[in-house]
N, CA, C and O atoms as a MOPAC input file, in Angstrom:
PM7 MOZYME 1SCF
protein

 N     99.28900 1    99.30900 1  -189.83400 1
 C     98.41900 1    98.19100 1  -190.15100 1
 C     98.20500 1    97.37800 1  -188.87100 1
 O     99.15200 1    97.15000 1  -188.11900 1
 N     96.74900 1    96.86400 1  -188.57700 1
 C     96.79900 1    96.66200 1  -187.14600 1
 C     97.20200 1    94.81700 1  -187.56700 1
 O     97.25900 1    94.40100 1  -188.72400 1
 N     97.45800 1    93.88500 1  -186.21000 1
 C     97.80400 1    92.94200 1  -186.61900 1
 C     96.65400 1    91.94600 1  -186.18700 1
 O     95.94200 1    92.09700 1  -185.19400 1
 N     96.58700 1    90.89800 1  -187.09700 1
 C     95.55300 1    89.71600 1  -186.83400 1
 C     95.57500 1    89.19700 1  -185.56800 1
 O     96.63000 1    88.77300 1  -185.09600 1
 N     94.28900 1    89.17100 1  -184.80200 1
 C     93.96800 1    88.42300 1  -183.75700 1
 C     94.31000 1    86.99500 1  -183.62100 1
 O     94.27500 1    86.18100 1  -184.54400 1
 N     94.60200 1    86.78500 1  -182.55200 1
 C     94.32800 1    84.59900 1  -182.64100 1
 C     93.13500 1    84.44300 1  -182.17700 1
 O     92.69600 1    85.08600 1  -181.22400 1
 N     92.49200 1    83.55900 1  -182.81900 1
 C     91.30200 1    82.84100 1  -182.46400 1
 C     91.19400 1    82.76000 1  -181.01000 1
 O     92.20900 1    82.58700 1  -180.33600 1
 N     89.73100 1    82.90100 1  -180.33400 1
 C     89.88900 1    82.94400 1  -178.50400 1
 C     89.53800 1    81.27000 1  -178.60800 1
 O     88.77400 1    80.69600 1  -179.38400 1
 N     90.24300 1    80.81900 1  -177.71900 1
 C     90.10300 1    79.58800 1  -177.52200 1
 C     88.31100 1    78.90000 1  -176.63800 1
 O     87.51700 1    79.55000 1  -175.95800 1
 N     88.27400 1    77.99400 1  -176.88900 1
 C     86.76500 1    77.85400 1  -176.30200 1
 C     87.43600 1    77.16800 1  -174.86600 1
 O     88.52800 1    76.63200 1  -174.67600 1
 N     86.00400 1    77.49600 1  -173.73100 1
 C     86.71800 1    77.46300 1  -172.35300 1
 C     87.83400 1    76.21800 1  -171.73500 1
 O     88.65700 1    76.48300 1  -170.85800 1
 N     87.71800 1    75.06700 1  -172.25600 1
 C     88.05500 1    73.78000 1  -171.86100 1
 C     89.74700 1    74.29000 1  -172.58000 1
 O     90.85700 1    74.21800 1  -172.05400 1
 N     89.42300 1    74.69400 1  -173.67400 1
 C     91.05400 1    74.88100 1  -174.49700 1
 C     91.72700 1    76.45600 1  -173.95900 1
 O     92.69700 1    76.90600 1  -174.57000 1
 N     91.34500 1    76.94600 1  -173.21200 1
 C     91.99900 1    77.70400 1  -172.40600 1
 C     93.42600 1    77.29500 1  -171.77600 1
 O     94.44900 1    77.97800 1  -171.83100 1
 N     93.32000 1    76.41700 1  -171.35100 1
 C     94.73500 1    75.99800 1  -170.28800 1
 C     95.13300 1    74.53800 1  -170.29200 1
 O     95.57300 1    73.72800 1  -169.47600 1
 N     94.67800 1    74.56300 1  -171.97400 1
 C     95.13400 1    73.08600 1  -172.53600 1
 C     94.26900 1    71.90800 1  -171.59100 1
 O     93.21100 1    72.23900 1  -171.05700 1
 N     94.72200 1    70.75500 1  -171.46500 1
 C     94.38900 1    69.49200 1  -171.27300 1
 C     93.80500 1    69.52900 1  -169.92400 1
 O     94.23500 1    70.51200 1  -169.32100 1
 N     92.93200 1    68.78000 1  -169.17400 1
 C     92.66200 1    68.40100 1  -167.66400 1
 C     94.19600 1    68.06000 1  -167.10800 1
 O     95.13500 1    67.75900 1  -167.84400 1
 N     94.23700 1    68.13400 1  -166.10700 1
 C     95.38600 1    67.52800 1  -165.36200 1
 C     94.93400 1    66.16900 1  -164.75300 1
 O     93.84500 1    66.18200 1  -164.18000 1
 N     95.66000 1    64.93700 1  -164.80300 1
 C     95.31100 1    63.84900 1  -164.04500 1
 C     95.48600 1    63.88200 1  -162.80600 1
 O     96.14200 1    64.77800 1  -162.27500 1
 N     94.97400 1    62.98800 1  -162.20000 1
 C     94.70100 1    63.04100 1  -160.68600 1
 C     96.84800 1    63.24300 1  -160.14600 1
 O     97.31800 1    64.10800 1  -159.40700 1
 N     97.32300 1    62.53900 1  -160.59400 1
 C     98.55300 1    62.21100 1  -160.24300 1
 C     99.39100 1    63.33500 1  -160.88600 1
 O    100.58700 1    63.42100 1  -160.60700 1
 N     98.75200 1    64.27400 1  -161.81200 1
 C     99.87100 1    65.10300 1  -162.21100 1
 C     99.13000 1    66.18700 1  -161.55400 1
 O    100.00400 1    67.00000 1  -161.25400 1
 N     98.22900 1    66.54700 1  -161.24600 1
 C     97.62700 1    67.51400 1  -159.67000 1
 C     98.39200 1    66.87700 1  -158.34600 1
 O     99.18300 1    67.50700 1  -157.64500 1
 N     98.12000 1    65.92900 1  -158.20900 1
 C     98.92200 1    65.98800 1  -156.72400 1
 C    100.47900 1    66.05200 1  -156.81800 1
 O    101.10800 1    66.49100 1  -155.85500 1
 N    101.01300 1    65.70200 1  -157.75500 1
 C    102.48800 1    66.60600 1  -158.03100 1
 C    103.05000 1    67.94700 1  -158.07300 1
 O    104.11700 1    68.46200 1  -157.73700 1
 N    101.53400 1    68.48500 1  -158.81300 1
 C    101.59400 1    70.30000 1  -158.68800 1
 C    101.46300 1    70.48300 1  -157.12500 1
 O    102.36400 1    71.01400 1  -156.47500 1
 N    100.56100 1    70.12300 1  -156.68300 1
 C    100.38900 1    70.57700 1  -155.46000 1
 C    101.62500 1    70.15600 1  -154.48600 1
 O    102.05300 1    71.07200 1  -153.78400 1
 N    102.15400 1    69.08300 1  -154.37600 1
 C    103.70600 1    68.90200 1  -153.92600 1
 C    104.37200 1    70.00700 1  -154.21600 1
 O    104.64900 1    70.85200 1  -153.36500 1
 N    104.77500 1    70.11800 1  -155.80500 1
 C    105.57700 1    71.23200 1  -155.72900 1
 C    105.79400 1    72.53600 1  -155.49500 1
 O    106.71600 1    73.34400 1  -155.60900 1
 N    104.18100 1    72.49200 1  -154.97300 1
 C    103.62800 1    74.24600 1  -155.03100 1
 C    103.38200 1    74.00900 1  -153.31200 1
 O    102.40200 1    74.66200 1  -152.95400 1
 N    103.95800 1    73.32300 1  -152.29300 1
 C    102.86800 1    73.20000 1  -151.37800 1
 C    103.49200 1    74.33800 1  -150.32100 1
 O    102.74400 1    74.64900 1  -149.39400 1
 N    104.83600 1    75.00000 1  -150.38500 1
 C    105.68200 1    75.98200 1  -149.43700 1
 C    104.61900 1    77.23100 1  -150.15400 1
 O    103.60100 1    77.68600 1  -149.63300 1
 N    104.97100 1    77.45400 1  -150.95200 1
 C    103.97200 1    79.09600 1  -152.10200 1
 C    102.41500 1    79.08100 1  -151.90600 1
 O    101.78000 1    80.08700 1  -152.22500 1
 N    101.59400 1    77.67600 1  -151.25300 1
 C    100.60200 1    77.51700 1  -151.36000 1
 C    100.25900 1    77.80900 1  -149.80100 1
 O     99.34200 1    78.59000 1  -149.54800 1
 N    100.96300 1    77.20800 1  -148.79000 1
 C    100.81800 1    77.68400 1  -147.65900 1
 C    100.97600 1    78.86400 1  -147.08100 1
 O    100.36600 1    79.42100 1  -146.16800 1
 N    101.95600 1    79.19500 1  -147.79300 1
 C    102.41900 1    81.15800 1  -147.77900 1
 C    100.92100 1    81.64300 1  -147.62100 1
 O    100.25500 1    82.03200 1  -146.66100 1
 N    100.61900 1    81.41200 1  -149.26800 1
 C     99.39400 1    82.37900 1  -149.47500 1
 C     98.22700 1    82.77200 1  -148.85400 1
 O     97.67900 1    83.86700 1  -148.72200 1
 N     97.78800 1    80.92200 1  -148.26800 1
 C     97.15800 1    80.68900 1  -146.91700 1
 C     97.12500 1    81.64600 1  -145.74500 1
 O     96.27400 1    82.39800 1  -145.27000 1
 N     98.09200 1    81.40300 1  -145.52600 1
 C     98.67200 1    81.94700 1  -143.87400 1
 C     98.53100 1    83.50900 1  -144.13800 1
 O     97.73800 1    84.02000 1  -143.34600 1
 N     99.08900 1    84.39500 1  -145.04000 1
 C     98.59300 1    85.66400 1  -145.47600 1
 C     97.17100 1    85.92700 1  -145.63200 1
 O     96.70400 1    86.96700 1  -145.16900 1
 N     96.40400 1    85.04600 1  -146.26800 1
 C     95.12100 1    85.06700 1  -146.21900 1
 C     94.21600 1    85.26700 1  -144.73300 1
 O     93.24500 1    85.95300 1  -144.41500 1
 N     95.13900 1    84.23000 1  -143.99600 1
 C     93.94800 1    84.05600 1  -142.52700 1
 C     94.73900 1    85.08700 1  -141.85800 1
 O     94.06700 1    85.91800 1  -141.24700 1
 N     95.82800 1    85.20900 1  -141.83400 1
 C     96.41900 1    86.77700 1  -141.24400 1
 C     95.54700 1    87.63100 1  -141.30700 1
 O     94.99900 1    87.86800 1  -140.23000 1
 N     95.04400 1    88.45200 1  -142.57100 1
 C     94.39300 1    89.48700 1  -143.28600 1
 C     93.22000 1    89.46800 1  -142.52200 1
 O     93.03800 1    90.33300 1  -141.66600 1
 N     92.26900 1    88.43300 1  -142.76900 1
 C     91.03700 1    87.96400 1  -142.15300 1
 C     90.85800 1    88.49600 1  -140.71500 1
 O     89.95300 1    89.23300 1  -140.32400 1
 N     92.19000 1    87.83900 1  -139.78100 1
 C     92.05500 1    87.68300 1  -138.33500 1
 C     92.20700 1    89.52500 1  -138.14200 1
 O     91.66500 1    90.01700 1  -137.15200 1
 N     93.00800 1    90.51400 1  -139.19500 1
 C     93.16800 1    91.64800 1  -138.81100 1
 C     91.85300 1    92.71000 1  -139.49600 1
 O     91.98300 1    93.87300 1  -139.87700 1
 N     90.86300 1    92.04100 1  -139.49300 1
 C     89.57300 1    92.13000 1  -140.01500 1
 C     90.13800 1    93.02300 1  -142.05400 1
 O     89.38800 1    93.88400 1  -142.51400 1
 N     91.29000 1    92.63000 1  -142.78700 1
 C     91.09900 1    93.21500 1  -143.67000 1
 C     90.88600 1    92.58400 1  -144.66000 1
 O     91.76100 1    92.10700 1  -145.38300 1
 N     89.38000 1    92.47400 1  -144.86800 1
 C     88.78600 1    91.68100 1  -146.09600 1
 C     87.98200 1    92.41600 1  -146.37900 1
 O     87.90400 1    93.46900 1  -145.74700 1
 N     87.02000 1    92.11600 1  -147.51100 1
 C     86.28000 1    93.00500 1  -148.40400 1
 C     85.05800 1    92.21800 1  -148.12200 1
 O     85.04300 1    90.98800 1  -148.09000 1
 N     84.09300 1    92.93800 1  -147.93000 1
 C     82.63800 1    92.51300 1  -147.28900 1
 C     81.81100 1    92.74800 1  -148.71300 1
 O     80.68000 1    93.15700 1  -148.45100 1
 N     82.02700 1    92.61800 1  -150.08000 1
 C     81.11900 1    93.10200 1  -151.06200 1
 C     81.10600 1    91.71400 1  -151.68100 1
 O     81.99600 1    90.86300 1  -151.70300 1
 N     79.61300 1    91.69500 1  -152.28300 1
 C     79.70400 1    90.55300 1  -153.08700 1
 C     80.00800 1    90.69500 1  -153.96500 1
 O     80.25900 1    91.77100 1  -154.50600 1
 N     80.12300 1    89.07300 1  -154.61500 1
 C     80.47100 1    88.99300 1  -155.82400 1
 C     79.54300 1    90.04800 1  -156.89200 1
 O     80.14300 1    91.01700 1  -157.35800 1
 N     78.65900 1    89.92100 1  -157.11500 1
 C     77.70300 1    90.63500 1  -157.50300 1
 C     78.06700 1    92.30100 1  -157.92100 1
 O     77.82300 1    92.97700 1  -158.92000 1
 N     78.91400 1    92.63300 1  -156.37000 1
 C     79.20000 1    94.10200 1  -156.15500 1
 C     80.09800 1    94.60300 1  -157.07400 1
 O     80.00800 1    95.58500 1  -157.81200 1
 N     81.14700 1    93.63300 1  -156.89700 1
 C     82.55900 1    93.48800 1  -157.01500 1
 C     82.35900 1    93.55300 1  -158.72300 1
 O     83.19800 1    94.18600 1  -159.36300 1
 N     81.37100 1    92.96800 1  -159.34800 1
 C     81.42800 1    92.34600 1  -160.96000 1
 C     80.60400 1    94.32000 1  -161.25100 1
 O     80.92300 1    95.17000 1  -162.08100 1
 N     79.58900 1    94.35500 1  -160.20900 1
 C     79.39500 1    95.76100 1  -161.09300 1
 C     80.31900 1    96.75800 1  -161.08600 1
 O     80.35300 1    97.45100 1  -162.10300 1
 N     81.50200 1    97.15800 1  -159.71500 1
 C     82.01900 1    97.97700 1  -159.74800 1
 C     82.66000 1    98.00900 1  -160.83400 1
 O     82.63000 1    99.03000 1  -161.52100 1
 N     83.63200 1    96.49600 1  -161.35700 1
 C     84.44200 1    96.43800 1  -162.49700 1
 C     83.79800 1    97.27200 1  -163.91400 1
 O     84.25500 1    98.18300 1  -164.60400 1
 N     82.52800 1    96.48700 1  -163.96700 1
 C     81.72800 1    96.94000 1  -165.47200 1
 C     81.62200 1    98.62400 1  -165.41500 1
 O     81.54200 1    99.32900 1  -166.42000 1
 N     81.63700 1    99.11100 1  -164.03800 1
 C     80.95000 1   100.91200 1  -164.05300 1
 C     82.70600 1   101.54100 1  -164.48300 1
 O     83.14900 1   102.25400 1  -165.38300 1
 N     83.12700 1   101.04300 1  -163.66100 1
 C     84.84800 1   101.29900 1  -164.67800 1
 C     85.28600 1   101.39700 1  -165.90600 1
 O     85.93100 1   102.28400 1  -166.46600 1
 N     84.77600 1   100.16900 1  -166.34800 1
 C     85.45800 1    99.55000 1  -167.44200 1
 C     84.31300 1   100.92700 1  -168.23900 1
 O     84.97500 1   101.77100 1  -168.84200 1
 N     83.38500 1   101.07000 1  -168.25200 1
 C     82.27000 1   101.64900 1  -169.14700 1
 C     82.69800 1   103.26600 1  -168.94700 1
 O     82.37000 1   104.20800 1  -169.66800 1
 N     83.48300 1   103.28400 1  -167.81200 1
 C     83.52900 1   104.71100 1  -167.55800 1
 C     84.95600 1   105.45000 1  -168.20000 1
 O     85.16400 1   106.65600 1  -168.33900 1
 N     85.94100 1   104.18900 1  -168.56800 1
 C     86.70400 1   104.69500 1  -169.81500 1
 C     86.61200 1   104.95700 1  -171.09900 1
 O     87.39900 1   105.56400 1  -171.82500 1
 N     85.16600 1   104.24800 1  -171.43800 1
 C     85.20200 1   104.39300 1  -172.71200 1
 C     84.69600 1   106.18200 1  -173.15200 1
 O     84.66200 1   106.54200 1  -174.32900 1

């Protein structure tokens, strides 16, 4: 018996409430060592030319020719 779905939430109720200005700049305090990491890996990648030159555009069809190509 398959089991009942939950309702999809509408976009705003995705990830619950806004964050206030003051409880964002707390995240970002606490996130700011993991946040710079990611950074610095980022412009690393970049400077060793390995980034992806496709647009968004590209990137959204390759997914869909995939996704269509399992079914």
């Amino acid at each position: 018996m398959n089991k009942q779905s939950k309702p999809v939430p509408e976009d705003g109720e995705a990830f619950g409430p806004e964050l206030s200005e003051a409880d964002l700049d707390a995240w970002v305090e606490r996130n700011r060592e993991a946040l710079s990491a990611s950074l610095q890996v980022a412009r690393d990648e970049l400077v060793r030319g390995e980034h992806d030159t496709r647009t968004f555009q590209e990137i959204i069809a390759e997914g869909t020719r995939r996704h269509l190509a399992k079914r």
